[in-house]
Structure formats: C-alpha cells, structure tokens
C-alpha positions as CSV (number, residue, x, y, z in Angstrom):
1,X,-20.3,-120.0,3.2
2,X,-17.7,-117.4,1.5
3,X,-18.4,-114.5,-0.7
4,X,-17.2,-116.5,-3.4
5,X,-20.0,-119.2,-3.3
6,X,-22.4,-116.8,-2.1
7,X,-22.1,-114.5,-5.5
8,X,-22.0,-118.3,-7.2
9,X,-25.1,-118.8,-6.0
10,X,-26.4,-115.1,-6.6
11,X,-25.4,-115.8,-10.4
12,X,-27.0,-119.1,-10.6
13,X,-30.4,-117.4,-9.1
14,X,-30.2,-114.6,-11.8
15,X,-29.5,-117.2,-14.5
16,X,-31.6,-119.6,-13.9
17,X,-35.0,-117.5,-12.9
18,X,-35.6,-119.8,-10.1
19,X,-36.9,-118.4,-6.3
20,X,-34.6,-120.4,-4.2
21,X,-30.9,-121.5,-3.9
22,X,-32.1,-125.6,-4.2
23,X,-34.8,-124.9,-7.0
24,X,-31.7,-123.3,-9.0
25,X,-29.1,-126.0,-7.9
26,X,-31.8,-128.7,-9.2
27,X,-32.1,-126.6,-12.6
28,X,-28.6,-126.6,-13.0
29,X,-27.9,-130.4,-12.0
30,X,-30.3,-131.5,-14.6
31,X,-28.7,-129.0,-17.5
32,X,-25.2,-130.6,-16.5
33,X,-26.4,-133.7,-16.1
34,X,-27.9,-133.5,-19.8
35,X,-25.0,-132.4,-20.8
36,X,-22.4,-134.5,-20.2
37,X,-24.8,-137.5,-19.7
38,X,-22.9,-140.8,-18.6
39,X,-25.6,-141.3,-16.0
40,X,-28.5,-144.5,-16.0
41,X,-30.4,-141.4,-16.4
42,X,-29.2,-140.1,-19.6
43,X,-26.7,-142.3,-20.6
44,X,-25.4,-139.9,-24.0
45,X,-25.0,-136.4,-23.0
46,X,-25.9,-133.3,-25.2
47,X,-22.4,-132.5,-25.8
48,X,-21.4,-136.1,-27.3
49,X,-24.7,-135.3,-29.3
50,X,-23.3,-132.6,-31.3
51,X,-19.4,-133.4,-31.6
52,X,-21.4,-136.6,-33.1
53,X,-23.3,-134.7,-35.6
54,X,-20.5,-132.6,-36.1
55,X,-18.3,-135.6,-36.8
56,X,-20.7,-137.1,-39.2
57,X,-21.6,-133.9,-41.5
58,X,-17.8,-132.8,-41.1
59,X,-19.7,-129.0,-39.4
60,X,-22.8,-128.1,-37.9
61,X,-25.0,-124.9,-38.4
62,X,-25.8,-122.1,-35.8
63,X,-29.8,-123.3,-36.0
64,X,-28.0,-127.3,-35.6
65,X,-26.8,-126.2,-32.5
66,X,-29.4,-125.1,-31.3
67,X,-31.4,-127.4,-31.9
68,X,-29.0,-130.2,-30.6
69,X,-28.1,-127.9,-27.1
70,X,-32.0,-126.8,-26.2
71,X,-33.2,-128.2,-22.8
72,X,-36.3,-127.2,-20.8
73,X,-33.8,-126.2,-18.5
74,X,-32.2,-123.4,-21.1
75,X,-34.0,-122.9,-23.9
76,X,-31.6,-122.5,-26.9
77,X,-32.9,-121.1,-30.5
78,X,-31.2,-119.8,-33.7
79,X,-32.8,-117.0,-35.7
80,X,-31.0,-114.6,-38.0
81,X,-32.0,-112.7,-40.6
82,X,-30.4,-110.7,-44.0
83,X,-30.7,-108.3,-46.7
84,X,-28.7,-107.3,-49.7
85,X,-28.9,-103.3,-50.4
86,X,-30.7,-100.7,-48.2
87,X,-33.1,-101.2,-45.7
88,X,-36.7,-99.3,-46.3
C-alpha cells in the first residue's frame, strides 16, 4: 500500500464515521453505487434523478436537492433561514 491510498483510506474513515477500512469501503460502494445506479440493484442512479427533475422543472431548489441526493449512507438536508432589517 502507498501513502497515497493509505491517507485515501484515512479520509474515507474520517468521512464516513465507520471503525474499519471494509465497513467504510462498503459505505462508500453503496453511496456510489446509488449514485450512478446502472446496477440490477438500482437500476436509475441518484444523479440521473435530479438532472431528471432538473430537466423537467427547467431548475431545482437547494431543499430539491437535497431531498433528491439524501442516502442513509450521507444524509443530505437543506435549511436556511432570513430576515429583512435588524436582528434583536
């Protein structure tokens, strides 16, 4: 193994939260895999999802996104919040 792959792996550990080299490269097989889908498994990925949606409404939302790109395996949400004048 070279420093290269070994500080790939590192990363994927810290991203992922997972213990173990094989736990993370299972989490991040299923996230690609839902992805770009063109498996038995999951035939239409996430990614042909939204350019889809995108596509059919002409543009998506922030909170759209989200909601098209969340997986168990990376939890996506939108929040935001505004005001008009000054904070008290």
């Amino acid at each position: 193994m070279n420093d290269e792959r070994e500080r790939r792996y590192e990363a994927l550990l810290e991203a992922t939260g997972e213990n173990t080299k094989s736990k993370a490269l299972d989490t991040a097989a299923t996230y690609y895999t839902r992805m770009a889908g063109g498996t038995d498994a999951v035939p239409t990925g996430k990614i042909k999802d939204l350019i889809e949606l995108a596509e059919e409404q002409g543009s998506v939302t922030p909170a759209e996104i989200a909601d098209v790109l969340d997986t168990d395996e990376l939890p996506l949400q939108f929040e935001t919040e505004w005001s008009v004048g000054t904070q008290k």
